[in-house]
py3Dmol code that shows the C-alpha trace and the ligand (Angstrom):
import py3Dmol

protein = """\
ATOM      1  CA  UNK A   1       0.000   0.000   0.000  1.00  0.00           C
ATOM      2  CA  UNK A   2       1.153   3.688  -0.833  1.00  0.00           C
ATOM      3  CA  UNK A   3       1.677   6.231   1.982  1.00  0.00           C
ATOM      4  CA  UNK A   4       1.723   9.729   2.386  1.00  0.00           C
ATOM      5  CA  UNK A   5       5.248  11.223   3.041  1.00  0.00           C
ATOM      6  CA  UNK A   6       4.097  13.589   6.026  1.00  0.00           C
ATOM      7  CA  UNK A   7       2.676  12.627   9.630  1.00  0.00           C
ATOM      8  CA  UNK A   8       0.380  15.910   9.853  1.00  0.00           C
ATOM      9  CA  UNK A   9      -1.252  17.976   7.280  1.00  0.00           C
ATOM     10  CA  UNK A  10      -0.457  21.562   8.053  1.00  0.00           C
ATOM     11  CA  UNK A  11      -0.450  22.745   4.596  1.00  0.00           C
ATOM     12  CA  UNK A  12      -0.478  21.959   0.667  1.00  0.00           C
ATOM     13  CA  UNK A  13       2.912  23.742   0.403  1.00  0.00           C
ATOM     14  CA  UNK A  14       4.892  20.796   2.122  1.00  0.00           C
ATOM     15  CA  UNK A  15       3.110  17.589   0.091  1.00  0.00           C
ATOM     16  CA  UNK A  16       4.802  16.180  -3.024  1.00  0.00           C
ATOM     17  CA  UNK A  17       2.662  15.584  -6.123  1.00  0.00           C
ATOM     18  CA  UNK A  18       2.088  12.219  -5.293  1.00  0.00           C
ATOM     19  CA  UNK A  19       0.966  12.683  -1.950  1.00  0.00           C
ATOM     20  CA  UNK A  20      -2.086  14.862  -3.936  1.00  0.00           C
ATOM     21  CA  UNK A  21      -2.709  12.042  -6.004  1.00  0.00           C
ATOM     22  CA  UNK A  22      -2.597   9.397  -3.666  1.00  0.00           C
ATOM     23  CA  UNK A  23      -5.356  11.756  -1.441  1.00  0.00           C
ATOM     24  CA  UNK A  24      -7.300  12.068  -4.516  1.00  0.00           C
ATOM     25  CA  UNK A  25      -7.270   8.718  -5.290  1.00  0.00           C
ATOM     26  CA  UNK A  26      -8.168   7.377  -1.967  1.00  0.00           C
ATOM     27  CA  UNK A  27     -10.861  10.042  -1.872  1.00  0.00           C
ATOM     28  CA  UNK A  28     -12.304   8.156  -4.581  1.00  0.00           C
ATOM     29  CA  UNK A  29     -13.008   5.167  -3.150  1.00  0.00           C
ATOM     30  CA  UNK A  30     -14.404   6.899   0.160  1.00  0.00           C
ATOM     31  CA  UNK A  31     -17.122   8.804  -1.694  1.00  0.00           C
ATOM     32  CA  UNK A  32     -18.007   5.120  -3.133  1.00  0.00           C
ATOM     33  CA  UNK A  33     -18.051   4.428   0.451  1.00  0.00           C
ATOM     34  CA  UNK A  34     -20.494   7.132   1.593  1.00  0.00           C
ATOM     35  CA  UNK A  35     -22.939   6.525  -1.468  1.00  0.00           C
ATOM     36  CA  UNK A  36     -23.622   2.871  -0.436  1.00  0.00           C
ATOM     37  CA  UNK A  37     -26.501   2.477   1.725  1.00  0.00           C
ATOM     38  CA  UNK A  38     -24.129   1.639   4.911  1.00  0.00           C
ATOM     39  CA  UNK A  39     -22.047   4.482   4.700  1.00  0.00           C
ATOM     40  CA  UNK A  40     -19.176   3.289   7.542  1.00  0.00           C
ATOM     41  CA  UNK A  41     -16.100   1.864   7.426  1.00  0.00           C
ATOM     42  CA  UNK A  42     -13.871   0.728  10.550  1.00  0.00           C
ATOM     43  CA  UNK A  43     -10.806   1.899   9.129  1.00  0.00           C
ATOM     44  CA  UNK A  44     -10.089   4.337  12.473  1.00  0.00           C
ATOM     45  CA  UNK A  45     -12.238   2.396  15.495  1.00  0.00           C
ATOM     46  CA  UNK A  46     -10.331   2.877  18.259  1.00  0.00           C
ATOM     47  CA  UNK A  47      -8.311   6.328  16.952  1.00  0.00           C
ATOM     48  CA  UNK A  48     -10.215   9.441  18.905  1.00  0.00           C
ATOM     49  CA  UNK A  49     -10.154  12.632  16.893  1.00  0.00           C
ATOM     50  CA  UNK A  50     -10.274  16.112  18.536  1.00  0.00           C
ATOM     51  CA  UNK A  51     -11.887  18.898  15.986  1.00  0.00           C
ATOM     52  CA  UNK A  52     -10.601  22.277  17.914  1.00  0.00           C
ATOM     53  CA  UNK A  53     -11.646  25.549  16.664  1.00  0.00           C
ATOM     54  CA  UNK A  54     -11.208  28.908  17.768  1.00  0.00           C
ATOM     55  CA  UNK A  55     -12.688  30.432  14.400  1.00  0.00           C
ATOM     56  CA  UNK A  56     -16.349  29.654  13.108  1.00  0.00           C
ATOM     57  CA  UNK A  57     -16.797  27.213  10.681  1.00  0.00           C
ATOM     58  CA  UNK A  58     -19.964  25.270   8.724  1.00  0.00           C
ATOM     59  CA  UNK A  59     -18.550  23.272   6.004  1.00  0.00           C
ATOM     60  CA  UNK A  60     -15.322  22.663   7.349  1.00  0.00           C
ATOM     61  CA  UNK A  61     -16.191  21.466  11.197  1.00  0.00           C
ATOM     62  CA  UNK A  62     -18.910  19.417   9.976  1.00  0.00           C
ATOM     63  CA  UNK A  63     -17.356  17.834   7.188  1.00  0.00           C
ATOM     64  CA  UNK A  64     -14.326  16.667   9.022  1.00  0.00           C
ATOM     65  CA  UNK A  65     -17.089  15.417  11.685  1.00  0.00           C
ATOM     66  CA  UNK A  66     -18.824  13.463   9.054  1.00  0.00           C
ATOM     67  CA  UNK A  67     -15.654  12.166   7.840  1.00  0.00           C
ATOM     68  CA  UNK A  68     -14.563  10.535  11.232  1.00  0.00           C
ATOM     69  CA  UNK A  69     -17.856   9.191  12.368  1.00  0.00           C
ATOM     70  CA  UNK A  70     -18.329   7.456   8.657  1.00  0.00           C
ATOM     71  CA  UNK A  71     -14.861   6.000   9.519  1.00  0.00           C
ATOM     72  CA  UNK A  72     -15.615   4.996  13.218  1.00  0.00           C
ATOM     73  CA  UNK A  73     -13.556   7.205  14.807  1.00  0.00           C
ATOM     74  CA  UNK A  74     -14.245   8.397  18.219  1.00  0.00           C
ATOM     75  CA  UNK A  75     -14.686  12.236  18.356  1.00  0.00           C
ATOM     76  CA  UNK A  76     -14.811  15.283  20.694  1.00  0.00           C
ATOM     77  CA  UNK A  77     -15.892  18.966  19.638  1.00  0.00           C
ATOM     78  CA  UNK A  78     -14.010  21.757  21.202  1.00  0.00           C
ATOM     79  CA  UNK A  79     -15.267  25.478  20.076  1.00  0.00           C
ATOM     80  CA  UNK A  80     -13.225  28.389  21.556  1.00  0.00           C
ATOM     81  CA  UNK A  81     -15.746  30.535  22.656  1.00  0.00           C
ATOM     82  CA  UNK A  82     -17.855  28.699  25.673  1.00  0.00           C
ATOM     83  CA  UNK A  83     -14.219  27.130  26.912  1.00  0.00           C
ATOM     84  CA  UNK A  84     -11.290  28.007  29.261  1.00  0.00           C
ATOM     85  CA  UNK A  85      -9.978  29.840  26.333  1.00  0.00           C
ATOM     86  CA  UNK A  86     -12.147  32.779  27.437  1.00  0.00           C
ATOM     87  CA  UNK A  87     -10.229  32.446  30.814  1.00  0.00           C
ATOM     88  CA  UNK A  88      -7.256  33.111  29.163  1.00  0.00           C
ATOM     89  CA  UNK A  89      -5.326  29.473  28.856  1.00  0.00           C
ATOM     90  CA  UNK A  90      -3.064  29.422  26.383  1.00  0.00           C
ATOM     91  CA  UNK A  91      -3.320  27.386  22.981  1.00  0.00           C
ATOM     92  CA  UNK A  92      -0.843  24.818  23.990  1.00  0.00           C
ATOM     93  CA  UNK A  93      -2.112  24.043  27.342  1.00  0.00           C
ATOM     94  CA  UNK A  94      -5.722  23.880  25.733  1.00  0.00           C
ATOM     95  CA  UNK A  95      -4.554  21.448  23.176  1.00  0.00           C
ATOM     96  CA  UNK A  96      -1.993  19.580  25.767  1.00  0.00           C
ATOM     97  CA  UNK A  97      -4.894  19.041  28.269  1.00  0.00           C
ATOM     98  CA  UNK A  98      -7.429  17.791  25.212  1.00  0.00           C
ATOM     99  CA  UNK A  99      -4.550  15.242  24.703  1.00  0.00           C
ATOM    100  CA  UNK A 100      -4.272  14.319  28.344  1.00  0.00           C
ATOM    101  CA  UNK A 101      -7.616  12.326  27.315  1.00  0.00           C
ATOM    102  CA  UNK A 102      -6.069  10.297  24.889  1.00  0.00           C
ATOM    103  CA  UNK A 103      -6.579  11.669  21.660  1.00  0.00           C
ATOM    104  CA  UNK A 104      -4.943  10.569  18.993  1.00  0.00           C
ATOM    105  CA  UNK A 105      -5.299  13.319  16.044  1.00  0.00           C
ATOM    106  CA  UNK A 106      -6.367  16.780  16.084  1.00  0.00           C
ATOM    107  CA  UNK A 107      -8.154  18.689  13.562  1.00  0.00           C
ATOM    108  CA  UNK A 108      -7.367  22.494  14.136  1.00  0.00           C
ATOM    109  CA  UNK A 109      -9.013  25.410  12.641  1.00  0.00           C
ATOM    110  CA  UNK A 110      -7.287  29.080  14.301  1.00  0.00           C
ATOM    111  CA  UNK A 111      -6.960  33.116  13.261  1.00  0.00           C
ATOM    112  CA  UNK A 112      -3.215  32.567  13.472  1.00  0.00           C
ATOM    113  CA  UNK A 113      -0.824  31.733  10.581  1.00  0.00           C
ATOM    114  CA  UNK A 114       0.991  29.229  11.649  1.00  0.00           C
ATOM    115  CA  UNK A 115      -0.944  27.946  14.962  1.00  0.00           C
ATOM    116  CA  UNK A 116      -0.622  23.908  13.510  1.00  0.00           C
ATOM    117  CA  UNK A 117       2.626  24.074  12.410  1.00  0.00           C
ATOM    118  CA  UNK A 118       3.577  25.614  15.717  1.00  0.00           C
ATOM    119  CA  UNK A 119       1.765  22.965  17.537  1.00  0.00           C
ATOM    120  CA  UNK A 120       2.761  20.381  15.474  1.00  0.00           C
ATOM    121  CA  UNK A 121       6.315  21.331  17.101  1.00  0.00           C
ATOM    122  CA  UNK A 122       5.001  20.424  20.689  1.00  0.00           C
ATOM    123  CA  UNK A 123       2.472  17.646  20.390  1.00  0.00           C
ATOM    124  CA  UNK A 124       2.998  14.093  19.492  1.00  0.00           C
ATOM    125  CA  UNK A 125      -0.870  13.654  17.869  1.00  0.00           C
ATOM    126  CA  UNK A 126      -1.549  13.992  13.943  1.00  0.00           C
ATOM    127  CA  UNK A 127      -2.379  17.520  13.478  1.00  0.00           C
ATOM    128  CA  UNK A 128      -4.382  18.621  10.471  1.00  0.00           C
ATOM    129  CA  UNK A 129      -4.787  22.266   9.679  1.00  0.00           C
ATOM    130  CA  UNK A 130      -8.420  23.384   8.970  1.00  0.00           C
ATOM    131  CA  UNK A 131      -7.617  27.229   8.238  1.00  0.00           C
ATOM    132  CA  UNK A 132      -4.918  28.982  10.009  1.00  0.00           C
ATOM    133  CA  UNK A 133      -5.781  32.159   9.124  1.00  0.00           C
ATOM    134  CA  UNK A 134      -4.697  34.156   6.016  1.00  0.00           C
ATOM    135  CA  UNK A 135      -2.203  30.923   5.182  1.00  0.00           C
ATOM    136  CA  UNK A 136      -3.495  28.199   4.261  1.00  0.00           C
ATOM    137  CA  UNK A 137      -6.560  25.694   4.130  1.00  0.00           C
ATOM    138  CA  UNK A 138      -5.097  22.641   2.627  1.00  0.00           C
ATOM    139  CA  UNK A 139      -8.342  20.167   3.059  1.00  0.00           C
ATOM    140  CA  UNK A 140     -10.292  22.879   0.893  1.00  0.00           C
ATOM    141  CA  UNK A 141      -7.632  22.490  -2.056  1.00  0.00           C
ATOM    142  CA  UNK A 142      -7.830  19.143  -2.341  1.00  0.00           C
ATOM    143  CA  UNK A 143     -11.603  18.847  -1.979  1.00  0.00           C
ATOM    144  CA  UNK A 144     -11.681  21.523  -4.778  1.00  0.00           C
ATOM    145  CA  UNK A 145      -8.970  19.767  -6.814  1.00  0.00           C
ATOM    146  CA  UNK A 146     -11.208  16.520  -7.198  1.00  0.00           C
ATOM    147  CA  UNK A 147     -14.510  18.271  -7.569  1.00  0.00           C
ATOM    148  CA  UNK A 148     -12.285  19.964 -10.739  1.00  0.00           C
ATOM    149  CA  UNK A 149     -11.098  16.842 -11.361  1.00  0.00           C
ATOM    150  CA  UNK A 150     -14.571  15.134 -11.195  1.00  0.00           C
ATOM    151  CA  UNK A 151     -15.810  17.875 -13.799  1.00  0.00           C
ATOM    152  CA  UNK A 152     -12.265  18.256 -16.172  1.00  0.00           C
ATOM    153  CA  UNK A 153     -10.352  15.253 -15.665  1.00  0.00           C
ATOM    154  CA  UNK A 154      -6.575  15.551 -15.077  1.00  0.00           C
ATOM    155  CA  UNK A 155      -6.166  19.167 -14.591  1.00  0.00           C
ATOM    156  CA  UNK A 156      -2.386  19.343 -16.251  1.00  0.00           C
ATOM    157  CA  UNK A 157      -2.777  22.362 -18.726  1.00  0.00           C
ATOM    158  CA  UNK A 158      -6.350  23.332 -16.986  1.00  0.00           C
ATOM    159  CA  UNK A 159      -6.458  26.980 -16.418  1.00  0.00           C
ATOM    160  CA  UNK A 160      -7.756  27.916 -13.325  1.00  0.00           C
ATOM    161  CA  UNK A 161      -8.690  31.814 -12.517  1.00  0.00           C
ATOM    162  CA  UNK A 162      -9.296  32.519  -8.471  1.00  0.00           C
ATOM    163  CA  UNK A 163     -11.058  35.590  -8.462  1.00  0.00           C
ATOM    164  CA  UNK A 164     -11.812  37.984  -5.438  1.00  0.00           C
ATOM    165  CA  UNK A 165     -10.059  38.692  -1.876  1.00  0.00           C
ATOM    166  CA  UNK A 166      -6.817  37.042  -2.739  1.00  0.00           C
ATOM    167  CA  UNK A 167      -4.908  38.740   0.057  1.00  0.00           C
ATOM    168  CA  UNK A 168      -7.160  37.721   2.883  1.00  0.00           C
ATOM    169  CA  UNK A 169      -7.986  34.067   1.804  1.00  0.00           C
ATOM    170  CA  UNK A 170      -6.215  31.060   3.241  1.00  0.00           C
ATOM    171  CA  UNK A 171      -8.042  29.344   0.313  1.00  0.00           C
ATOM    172  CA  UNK A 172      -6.193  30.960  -2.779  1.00  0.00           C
ATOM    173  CA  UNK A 173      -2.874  30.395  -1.179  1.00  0.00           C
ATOM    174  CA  UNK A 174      -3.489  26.335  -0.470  1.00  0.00           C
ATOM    175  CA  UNK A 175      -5.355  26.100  -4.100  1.00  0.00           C
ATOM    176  CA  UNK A 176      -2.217  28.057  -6.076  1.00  0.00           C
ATOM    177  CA  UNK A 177      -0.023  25.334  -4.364  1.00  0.00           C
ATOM    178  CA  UNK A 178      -2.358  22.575  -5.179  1.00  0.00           C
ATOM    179  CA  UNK A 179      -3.143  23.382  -8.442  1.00  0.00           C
ATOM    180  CA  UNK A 180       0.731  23.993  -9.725  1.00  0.00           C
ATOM    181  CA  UNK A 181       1.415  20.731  -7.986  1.00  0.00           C
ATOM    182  CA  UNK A 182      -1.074  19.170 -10.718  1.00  0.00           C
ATOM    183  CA  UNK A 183       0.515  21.360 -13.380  1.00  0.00           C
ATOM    184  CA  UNK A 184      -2.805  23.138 -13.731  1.00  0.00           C
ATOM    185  CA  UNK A 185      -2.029  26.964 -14.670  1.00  0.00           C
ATOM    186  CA  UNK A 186      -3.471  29.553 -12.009  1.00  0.00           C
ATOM    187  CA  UNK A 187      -4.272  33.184 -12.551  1.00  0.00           C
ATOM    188  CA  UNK A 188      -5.485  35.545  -9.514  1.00  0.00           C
ATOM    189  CA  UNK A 189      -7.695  38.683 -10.261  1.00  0.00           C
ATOM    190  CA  UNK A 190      -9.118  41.432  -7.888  1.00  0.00           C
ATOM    191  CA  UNK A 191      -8.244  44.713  -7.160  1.00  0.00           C
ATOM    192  CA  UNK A 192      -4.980  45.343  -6.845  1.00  0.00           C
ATOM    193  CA  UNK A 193      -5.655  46.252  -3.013  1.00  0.00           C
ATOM    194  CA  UNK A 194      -6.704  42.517  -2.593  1.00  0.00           C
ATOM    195  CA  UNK A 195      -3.778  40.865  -3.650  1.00  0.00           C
ATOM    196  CA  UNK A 196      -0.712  40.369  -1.596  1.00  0.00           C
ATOM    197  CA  UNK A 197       2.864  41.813  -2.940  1.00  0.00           C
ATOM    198  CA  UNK A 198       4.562  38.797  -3.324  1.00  0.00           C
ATOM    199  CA  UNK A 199       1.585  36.972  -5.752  1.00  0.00           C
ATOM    200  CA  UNK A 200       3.863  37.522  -8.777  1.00  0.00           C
ATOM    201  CA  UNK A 201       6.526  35.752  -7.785  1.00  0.00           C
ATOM    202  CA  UNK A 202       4.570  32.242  -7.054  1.00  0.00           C
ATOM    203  CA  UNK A 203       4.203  31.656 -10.917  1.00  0.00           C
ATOM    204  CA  UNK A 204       0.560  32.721 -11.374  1.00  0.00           C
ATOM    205  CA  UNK A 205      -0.761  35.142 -13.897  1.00  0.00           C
ATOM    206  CA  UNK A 206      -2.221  38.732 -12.658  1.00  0.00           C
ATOM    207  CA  UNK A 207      -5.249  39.905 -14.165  1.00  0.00           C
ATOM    208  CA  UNK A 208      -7.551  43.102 -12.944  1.00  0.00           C
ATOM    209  CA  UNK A 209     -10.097  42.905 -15.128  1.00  0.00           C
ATOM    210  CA  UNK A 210     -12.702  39.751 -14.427  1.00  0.00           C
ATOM    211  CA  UNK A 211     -13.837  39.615 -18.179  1.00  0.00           C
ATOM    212  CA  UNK A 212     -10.534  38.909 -19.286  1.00  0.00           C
ATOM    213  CA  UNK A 213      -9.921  35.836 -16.348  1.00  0.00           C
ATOM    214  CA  UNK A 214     -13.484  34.784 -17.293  1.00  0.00           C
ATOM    215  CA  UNK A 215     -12.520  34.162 -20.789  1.00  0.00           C
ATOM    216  CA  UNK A 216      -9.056  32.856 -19.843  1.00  0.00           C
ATOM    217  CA  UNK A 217     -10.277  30.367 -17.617  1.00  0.00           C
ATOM    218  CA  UNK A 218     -12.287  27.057 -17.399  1.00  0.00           C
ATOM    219  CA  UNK A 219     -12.643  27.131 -14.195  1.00  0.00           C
ATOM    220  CA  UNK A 220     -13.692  30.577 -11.717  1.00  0.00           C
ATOM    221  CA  UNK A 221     -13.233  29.474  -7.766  1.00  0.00           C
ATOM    222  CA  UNK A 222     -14.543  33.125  -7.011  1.00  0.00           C
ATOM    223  CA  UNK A 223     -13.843  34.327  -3.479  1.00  0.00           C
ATOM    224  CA  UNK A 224     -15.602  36.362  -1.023  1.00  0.00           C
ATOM    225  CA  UNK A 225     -14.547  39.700   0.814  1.00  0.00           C
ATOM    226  CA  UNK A 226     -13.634  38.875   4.320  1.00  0.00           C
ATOM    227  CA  UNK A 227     -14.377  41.704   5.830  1.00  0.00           C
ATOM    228  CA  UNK A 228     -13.786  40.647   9.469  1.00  0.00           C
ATOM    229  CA  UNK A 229     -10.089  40.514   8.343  1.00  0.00           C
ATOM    230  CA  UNK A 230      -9.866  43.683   6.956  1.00  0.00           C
ATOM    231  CA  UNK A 231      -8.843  46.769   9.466  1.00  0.00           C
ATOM    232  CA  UNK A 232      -8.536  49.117   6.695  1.00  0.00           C
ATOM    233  CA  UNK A 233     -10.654  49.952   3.572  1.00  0.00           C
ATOM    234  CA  UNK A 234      -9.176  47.959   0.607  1.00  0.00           C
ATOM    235  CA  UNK A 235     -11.757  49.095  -1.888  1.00  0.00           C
ATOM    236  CA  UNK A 236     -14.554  51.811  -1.731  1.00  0.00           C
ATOM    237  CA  UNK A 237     -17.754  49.583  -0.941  1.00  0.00           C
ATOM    238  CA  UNK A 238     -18.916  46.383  -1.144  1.00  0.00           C
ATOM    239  CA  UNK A 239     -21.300  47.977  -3.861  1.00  0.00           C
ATOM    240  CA  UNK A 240     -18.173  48.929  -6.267  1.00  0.00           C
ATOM    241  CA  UNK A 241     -16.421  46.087  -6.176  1.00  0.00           C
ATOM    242  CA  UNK A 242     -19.484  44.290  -6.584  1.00  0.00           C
ATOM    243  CA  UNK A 243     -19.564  46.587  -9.715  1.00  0.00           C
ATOM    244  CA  UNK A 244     -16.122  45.958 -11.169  1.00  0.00           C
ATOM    245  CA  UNK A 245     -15.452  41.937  -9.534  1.00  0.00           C
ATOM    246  CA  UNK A 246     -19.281  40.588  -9.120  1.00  0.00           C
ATOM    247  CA  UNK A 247     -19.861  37.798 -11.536  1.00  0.00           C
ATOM    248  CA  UNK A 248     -23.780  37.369 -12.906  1.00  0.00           C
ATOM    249  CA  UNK A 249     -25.087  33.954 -14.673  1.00  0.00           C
ATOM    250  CA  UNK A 250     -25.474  36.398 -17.819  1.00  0.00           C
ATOM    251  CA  UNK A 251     -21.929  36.781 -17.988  1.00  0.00           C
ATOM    252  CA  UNK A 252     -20.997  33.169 -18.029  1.00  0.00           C
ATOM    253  CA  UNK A 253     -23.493  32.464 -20.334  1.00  0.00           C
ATOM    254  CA  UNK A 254     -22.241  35.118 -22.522  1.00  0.00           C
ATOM    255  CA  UNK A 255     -18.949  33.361 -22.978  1.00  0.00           C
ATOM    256  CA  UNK A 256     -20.460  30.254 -24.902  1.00  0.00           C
ATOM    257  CA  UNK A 257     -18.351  27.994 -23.209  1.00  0.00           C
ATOM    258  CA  UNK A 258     -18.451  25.295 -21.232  1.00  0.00           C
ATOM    259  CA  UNK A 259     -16.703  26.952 -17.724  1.00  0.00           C
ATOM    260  CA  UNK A 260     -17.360  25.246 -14.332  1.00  0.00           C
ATOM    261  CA  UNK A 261     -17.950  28.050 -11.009  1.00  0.00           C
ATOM    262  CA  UNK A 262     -16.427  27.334  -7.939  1.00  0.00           C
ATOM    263  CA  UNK A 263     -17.143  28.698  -4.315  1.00  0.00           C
ATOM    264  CA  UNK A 264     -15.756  27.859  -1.247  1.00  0.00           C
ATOM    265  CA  UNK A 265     -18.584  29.274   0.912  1.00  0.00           C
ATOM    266  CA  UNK A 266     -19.928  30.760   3.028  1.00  0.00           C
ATOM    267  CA  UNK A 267     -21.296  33.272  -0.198  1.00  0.00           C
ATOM    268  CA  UNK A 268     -21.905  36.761   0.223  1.00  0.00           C
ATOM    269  CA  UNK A 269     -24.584  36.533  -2.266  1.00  0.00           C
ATOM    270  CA  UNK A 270     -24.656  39.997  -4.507  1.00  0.00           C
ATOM    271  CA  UNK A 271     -21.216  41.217  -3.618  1.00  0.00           C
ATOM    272  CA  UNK A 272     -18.843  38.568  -5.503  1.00  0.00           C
ATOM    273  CA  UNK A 273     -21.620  36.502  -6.832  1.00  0.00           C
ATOM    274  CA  UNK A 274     -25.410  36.998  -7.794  1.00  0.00           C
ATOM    275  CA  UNK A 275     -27.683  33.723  -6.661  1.00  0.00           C
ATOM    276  CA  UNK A 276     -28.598  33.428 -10.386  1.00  0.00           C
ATOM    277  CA  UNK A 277     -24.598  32.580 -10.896  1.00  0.00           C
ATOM    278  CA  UNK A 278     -23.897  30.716  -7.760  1.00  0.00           C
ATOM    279  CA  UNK A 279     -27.448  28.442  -8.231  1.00  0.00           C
ATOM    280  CA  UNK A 280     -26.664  28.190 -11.916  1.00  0.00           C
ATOM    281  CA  UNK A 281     -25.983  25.203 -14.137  1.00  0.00           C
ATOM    282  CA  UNK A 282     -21.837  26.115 -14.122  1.00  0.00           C
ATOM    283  CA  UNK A 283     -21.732  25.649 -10.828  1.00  0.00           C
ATOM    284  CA  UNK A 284     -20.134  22.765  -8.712  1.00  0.00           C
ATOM    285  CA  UNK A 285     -20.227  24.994  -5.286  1.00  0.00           C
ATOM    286  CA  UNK A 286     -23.037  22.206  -3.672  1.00  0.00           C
ATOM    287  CA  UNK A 287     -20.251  19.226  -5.003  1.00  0.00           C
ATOM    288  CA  UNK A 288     -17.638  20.993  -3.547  1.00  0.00           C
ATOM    289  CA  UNK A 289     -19.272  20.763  -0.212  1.00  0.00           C
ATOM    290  CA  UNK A 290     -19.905  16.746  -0.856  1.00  0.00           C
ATOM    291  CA  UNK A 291     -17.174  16.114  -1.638  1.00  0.00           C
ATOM    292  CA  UNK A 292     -15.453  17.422   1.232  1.00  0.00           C
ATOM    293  CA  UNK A 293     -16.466  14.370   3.242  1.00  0.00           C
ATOM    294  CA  UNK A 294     -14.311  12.011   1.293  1.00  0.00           C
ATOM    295  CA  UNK A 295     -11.505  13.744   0.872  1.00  0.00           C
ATOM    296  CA  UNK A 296     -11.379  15.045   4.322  1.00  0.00           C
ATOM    297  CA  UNK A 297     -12.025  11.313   5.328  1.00  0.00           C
ATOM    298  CA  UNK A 298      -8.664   9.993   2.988  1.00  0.00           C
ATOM    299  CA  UNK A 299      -6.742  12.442   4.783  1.00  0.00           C
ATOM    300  CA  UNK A 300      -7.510  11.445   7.682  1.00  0.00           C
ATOM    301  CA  UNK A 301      -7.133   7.748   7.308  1.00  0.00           C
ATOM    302  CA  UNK A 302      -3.540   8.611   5.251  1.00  0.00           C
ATOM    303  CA  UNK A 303      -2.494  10.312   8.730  1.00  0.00           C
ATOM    304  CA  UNK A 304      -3.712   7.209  11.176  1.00  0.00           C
ATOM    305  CA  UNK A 305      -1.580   4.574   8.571  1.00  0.00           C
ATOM    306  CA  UNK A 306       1.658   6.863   9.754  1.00  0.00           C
ATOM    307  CA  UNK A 307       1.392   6.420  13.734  1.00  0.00           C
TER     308      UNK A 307
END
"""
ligand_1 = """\
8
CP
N -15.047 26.747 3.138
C -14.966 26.858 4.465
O -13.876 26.744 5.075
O -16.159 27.105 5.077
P -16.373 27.197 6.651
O -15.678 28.448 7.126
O -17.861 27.236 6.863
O -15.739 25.989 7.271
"""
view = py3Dmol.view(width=600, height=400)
view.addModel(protein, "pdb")
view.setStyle({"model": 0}, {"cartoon": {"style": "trace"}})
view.addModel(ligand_1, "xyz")
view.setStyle({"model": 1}, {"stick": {}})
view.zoomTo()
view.show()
């Protein structure tokens, strides 16, 4: 049997190319899995999974929930707010004292860039990153990856445009890496506020004008404004940039093509994309959220094989 070259996943940046396609591969086989009427598997009885966040999450926190319980691990929920945290204990000794009872991996989502790998230096559990901030998001790259992939095929020579709040998205930077690792080719494009300094030197394209990535493109993974990140005014108001960035099911229809719309949620609906686009026949934003389960569930059960 394959393995994965890394104990913990703390970001797409550190796996080889295989590593992606062994994930995606295994991912396969667990959304078979989930399909069948008798959607568990023991592959991790007896391996207890902590899921510790100190940022809000839907998709993410429930998927990874999913994906344990449909692969009979034990689990415990931890949320920041309603805990000691509020007390003022310190990240380590929250996570330290979560291990006292016996877990075995944790599944950490935290405002900090950096907080997994950090912990990852201190802890003997499997630690998977589920957001750390403006980093990275590494479980959302691969889920996106094989929804692509479920949609295009191999995505070598795919061009892939991520369009919106590059500079404040955890998800752009872990889908860049992904995506180059696949040899898809990647273009950003927002406002030139939104995009961080060093984006040029990664080897993606640069593009201000969404027309122009739309036709590029055969696949838009549109982004929203994170606002609760922003302590200055990057942009005018949400109502201009919806202007200039917004995307409308007209304008994808308009470019008589075949081009699939991505999303990680949650959507600010009429700022980066109008319902009519985001409910639309090009997009996969519902798959995407599917097939999270499965891939979050090969990751995991990668991780357990290397304890
Ligand atoms: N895509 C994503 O990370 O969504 P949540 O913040 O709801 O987990």
């Amino acid at each position: 049997m394959q393995s994965i070259s890394t104990k913990h996943l703390l970001g797409i940046k550190d796996l080889t190319a295989n590593d992606i396609h062994l994930i995606l591969e295994t991912a396969k086989e667990f959304k078979d899995v989930i399909n069948r009427p008798i959607k568990k598997v023991p592959s991790l009885r007896d391996v207890t999974i902590a899921n510790v966040f100190f940022e809000n999450s839907t998709r993410t926190r429930l998927s990874f929930e999913l994906a344990e319980k449909r692969l009979s691990a034990d689990v415990v929920n931890f949320s920041a707010s309603g805990s000691s945290v509020k007390k003022g204990e310190t990240l380590l000794d929250t996570v330290n004292n979560i291990l006292a009872m016996k877990v075995d991996m944790v599944v950490m989502r935290h405002s900090s860039p950096g907080a997994p790998h950090y912990l990852s230096k201190h802890i003997k559990a499997n630690i998977v990153n589920a957001g750390d901030g403006t980093h990275e998001h590494p479980t959302q790259a691969l889920l996106d990856a094989f929804s692509m992939q479920e949609k295009l095929g191999d995505l070598a020579g795919k061009k892939v445009a991520i369009i919106g709040d590059i500079l404040h998205s955890r998800v752009a930077l872990s889908n860049i890496f992904c995506l180059q690792k696949l040899g898809a080719e990647v273009m950003v494009c927002g406002p030139n506020t939104l995009l961080p300094k060093y984006i040029r030197e990664i080897g993606v394209k640069v593009e201000h004008n969404v027309q122009t990535a739309l036709q590029w493109c055969d696949v838009a993974n549109v982004l929203r404004i994170q606002l609760e990140r922003q302590q200055i005014k990057y942009f005018p108001s949400l109502r201009e940039y919806s202007l200039y960035f917004g995307i409308n099911k007209k304008m994808l229809d308009e470019l008589n093509k075949d081009i699939v719309l991505m999303h990680p949620g949650p959507i600010n609906r009429g700022v980066e994309l109008t319902s009519d686009a985001a409910d639309s026949h090009h997009s996969i934003i519902l798959d995407q959220v599917e097939n999270g389960v499965a891939v979050r569930m090969a990751v995991l059960y990668l991780l357990a094989q290397q304890n």
